[in-house]
C-alpha positions in Angstrom: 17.5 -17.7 -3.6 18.2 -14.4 -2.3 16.7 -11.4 -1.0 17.3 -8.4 -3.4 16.3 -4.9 -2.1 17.0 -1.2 -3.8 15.3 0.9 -1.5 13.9 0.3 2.2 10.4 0.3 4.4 7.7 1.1 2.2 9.9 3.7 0.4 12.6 4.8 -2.5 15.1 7.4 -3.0 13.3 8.1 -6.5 11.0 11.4 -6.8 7.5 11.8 -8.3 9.0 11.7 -11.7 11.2 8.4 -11.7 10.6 5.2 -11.1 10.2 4.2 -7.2 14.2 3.1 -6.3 12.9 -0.3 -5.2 13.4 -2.0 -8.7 14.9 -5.5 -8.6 18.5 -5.2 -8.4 21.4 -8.3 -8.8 22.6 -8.4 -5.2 21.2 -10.7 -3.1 21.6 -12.5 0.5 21.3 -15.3 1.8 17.5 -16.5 2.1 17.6 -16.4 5.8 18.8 -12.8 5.9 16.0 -10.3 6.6 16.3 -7.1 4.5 17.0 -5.1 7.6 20.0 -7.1 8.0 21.4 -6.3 4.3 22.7 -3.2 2.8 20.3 -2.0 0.7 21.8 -0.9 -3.0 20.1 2.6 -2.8 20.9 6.2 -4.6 20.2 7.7 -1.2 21.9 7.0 2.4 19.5 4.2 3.8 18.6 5.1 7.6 18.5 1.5 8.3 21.4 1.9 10.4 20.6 5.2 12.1 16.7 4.7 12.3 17.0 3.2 16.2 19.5 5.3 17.1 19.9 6.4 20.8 20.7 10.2 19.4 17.8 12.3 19.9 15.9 15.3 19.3 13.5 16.6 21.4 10.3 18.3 20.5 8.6 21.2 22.0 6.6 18.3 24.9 10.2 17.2 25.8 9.4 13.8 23.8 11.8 12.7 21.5 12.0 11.6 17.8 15.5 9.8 16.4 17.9 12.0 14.7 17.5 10.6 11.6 13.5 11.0 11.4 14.0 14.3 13.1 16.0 15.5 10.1 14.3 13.4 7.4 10.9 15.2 8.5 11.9 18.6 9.5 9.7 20.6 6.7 6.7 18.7 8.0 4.2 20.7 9.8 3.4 17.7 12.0 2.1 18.2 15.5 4.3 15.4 16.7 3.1 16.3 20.5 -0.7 15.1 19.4 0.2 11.2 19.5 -1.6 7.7 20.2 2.1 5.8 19.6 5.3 6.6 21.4 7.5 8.7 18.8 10.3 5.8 19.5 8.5 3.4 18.0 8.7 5.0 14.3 11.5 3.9 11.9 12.2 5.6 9.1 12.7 3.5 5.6 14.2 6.4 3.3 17.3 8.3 3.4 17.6 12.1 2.8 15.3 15.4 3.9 11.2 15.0 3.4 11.0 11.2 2.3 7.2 12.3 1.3 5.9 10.1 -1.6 9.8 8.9 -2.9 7.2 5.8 -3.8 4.7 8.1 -5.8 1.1 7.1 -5.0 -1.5 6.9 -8.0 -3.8 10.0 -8.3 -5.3 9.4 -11.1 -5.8 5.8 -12.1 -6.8 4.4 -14.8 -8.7 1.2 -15.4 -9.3 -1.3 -18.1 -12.0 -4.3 -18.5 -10.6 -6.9 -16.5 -10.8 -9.2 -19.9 -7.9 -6.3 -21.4 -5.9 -7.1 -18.4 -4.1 -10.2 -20.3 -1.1 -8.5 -19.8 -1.2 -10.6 -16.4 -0.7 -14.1 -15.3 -3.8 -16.1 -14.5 -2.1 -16.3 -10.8 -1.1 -12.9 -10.3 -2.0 -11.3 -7.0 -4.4 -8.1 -6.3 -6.2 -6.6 -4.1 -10.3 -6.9 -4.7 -12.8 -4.5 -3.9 -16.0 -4.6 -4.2 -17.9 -1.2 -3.4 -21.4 -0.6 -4.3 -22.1 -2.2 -7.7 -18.8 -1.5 -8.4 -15.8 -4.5 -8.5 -11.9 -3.5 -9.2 -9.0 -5.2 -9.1 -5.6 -3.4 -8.4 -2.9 -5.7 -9.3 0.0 -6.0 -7.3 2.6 -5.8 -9.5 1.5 -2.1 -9.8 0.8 -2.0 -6.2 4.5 -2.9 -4.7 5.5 0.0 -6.9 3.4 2.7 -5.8 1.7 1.5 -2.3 -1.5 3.7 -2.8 -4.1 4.6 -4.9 -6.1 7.6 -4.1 -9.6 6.6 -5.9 -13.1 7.7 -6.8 -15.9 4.7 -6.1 -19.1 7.0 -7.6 -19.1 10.3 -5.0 -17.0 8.1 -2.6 -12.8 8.9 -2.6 -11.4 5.3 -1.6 -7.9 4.9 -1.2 -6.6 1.5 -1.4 -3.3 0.6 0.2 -0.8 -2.2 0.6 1.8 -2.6 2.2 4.8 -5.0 1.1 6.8 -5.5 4.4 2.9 -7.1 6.2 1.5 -8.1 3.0 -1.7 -6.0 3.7 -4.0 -4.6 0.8 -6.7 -2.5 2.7 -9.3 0.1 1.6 -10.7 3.4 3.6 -13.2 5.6 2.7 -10.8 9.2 2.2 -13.5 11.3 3.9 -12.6 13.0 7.8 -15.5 14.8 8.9 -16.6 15.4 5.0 -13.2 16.9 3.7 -11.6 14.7 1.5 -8.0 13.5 2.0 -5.2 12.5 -0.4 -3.1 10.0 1.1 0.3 9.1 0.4 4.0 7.5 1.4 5.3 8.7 4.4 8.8 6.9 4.5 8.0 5.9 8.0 7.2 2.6 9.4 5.6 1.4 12.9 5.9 -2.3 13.4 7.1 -2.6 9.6 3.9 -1.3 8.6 3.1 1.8 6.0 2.8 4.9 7.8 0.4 7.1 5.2 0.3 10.6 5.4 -2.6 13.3 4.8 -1.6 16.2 2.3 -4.1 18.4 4.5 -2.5 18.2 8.1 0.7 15.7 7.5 -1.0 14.0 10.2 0.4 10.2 9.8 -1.7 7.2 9.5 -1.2 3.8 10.1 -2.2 1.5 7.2 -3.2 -1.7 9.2 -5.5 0.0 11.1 -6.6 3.0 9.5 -6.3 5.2 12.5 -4.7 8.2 12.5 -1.4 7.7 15.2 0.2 11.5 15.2 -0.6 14.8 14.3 -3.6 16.7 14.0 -6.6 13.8 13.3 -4.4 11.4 15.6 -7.0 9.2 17.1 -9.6 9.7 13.5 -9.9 5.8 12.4 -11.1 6.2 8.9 -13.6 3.6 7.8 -11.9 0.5 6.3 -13.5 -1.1 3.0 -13.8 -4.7 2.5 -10.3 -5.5 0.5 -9.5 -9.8 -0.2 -6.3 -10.1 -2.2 -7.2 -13.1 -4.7 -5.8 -14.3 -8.3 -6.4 -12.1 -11.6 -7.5 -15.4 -13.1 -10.0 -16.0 -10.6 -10.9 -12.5 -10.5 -11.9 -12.7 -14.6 -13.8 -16.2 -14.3 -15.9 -14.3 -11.2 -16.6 -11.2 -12.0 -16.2 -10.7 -16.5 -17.4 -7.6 -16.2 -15.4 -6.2 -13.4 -12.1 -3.5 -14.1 -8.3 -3.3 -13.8 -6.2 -0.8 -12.7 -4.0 -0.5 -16.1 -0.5 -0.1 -16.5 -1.0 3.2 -18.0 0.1 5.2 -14.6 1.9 7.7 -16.5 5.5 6.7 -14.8 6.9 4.3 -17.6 7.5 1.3 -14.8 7.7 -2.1 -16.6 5.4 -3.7 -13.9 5.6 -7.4 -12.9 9.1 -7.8 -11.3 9.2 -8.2 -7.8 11.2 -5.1 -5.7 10.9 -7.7 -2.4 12.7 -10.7 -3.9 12.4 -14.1 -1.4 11.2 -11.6 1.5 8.5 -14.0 2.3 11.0 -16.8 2.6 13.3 -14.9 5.0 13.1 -15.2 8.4 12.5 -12.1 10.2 10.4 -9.1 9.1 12.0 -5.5 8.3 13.1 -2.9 10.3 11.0 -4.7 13.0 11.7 -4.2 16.7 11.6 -6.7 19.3 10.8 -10.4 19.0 7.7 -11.5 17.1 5.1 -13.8 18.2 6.8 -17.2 18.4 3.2 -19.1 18.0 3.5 -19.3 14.4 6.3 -18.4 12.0 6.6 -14.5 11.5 6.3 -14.2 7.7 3.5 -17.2 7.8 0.1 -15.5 6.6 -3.0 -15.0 8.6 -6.8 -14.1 7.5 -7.3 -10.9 10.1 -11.1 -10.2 10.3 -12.1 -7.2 11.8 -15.5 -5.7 13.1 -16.9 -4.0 14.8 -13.6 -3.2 16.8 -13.6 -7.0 17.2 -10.7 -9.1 15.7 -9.7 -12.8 14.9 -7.0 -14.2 13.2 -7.5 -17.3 11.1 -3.9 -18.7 10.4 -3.3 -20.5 6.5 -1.5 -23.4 8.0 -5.6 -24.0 10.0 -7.4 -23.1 6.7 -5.3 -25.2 4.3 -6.4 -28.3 6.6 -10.0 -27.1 7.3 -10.8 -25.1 3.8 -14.1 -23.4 5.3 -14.1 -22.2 8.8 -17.7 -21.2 9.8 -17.5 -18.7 13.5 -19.4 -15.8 14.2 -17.2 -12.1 14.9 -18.9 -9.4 16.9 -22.2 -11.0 16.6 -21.9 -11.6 12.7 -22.1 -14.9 11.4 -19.0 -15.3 9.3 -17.3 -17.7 7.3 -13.2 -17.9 6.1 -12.4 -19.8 2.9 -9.5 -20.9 1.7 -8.0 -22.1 -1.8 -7.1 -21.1 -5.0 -3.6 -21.1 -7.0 -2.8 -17.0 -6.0 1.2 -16.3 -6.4 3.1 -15.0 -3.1 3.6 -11.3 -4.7 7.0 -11.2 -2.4 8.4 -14.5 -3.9 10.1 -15.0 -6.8 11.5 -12.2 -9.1 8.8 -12.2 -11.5 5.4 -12.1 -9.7 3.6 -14.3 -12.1 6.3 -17.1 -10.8 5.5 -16.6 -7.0 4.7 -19.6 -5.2 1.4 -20.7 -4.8 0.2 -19.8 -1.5 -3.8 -19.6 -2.4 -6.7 -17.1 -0.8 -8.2 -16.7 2.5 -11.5 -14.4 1.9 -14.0 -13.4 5.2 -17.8 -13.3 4.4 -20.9 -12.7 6.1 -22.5 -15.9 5.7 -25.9 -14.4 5.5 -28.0 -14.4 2.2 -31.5 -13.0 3.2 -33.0 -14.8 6.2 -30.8 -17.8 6.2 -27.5 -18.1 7.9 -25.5 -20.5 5.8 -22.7 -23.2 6.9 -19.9 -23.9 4.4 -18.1 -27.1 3.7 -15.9 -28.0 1.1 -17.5 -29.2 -2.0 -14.9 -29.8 -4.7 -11.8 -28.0 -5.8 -12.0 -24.4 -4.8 -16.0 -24.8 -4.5 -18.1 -25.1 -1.9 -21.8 -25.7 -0.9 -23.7 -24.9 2.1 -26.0 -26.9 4.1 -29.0 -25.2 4.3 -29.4 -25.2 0.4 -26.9 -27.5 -1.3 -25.9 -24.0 -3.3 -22.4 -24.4 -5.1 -20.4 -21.3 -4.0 -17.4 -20.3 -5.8 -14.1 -19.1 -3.4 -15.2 -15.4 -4.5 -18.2 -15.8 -3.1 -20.4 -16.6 -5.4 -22.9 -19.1 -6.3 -23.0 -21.3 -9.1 -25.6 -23.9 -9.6 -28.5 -24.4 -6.8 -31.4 -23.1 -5.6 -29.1 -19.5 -4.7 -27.3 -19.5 -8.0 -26.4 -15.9 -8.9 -26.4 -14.8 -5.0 -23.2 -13.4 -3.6 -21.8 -13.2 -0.6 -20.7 -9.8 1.2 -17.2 -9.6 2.1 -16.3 -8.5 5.7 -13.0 -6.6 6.6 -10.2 -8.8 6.5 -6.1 -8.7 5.3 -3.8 -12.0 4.1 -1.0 -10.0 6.2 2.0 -11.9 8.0 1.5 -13.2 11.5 4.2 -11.0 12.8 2.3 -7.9 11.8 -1.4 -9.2 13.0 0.4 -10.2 16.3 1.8 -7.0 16.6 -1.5 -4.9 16.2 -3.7 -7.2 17.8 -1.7 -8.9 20.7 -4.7 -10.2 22.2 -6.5 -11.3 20.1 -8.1 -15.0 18.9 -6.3 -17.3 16.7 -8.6 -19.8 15.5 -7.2 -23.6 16.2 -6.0 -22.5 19.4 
């Protein structure tokens, strides 16, 4: 198996009206090659090469971006001098002048009952939010295409993101200071990560985190919303009356094919600088909790021997469950034939008064102690004296240890 990459870093050479340029194509490598080691097959010059290079252009503080994002951005209006990350530590994923939304975002989605989504397999990926008394599910076959959605929750703009080189799906509430922002593809990465961009200030935001890192809301962190990336299958047998983002996006992609082929099975992550985190493979997934400004990481390889990890986070009781038959979206060439690599899912482990412990109970259930409820891996419960109850999700992303280790350094690692 190879890996097979059109188009680099969270990016394409396509514009708003074509297809993003990171369609499967035949070329491959071998399965311990790392995209950023292999030419990409793009329409455009791929920066790859020139993205760390030691040629510079200095800005009006005497700081310095590469020349290759220094000519790649130069009709932004960025305030590149208004920073929280060194300007070196940017690469840039997309070849040519103003990269800016070569992956088109989604403006204006539209949804379908979650029963009409049978266009999917029962294992396909998304990302799940659950906002309000509102649940959607944005598949990821549409999401490794266009990287965000710029959405409406009620009054609420929520944009939800993912990004394909960390494996993070992660929501924020689009409001700074009441305006509302439109986000969208940058071309840039830090750390391999998405670098979004706001269509009000070009201000550029980093997806993991949510904070604003240069320009004029550099420092903003935009509140994150509770995002799990779980099956469609399990989705449907949860939540029947929940929605689906629909196919109909209005840019005539066949979605389901995967632009990333075998990049989970490589070795090293893209356009990634330095060494990553040698505790754990780099492309091995994690359950990242965050709150409060508090974070934990809760590795699959612990999960998949412990299925329910009960811990408390920032003062918050909290459970991590794991299981299920989810696809690895960055697998195989089809999606729907991904390898099965299951859910991790962070709750709050309070229902009313009672702080609950979890414990396995069956396949993909579970019960906790204080009742003897059946809960479901979504969260909900089945059959006991709390059947019908939910539990709330807390902020968390399935993301590769590499990028978790290189956001949160210091972090906890549960089983360590």
């Amino acid at each position: 198996m190879g890996i097979a990459l059109t188009a680099v870093a969270c990016g394409g050479s396509s514009t708003a009206d074509e297809e993003p340029a990171v369609a499967p194509s035949d070329a491959s490598a071998d399965a311990t090659t790392s995209p950023a080691e292999e030419a990409p097959d793009s329409t455009v010059d791929s920066p790859a090469g020139d993205a760390s290079s030691t040629t510079v252009d200095p800005i009006e503080d005497g700081t310095e971006l590469s020349l290759a994002i220094a000519q790649a951005t130069e009709p932004w209006p960025t305030d590149w001098t208004n920073r929280t990350v060194g300007l070196d530590e940017f690469r840039l994923g997309i070849g040519g002048v103003d990269p800016r939304d070569r992956i088109p975002p989604i403006d204006e989605p539209v949804f379908e009952p979650i029963a009409s989504a049978d266009w999917l397999d029962a294992r396909e990926p998304g990302a799940l939010v659950q906002f309000g008394d509102e649940i959607r599910f944005y598949p990821l076959s549409i999401l490794t295409r266009h990287e965000i959605v710029n959405d409406r929750f009620g009054d609420v703009p929520v944009v939800v993101t993912f990004c394909p080189f960390c494996n993070t799906a992660i929501s924020f509430d689009a409001r700074v200071d009441g305006p509302t922002l439109r986000f969208g593809v940058s071309g840039l990465l830090h750390n391999s990560d998405l670098v979004m961009w706001d269509d009000a200030t070009t201000s550029l935001w980093q997806q993991i985190t949510g904070e604003a890192v240069v320009g004029d809301f550099a420092g903003t962190q935009l509140e994150l919303i509770p995002t799990s990336i779980v099956s469609y299958g399990d989705v449907l047998e949860n939540f029947p009356d929940a929605i689906s983002l629909s196919r109909d996006t209005g840019f005539g992609i066949e979605y389901g094919a995967n632009p990333y082929r075998a990049y989970s099975s490589s070795t090293s992550p893209f356009l990634f600088d330095g060494d990553p985190d040698p505790r754990y493979p780099a492309l091995s997934r994690v359950v990242g909790v965050t709150l409060d400004g508090n974070e934990k990481a809760y590795p699959f390889s612990v999960l998949r021997e412990q299925r329910a990890i009960n811990d408390e986070l920032a003062g918050t009781p909290i459970v991590v469950l794991w299981g299920g038959d989810t696809a690895d979206a960055l697998d195989a060439a089809a999606i729907a034939d991904g390898e099965a690599i299951g859910s991790g899912i962070a709750y709050d482990r309070r229902v009313g008064d009672q702080v609950l412990t979890f414990s396995l109970g069956g396949a993909d259930l579970f019960t906790d102690d204080q009742t003897d409820s059946t809960w479901t891996l979504l969260g909900v419960a089945i059959d006991g004296p709390l059947k019908g109850e939910r539990l709330s999700t807390v902020t968390h992303r399935n993301e590769f240890w590499f990028a978790w280790a290189a956001f949160f350094p210091d972090a906890p690692v549960a089983g360590e």
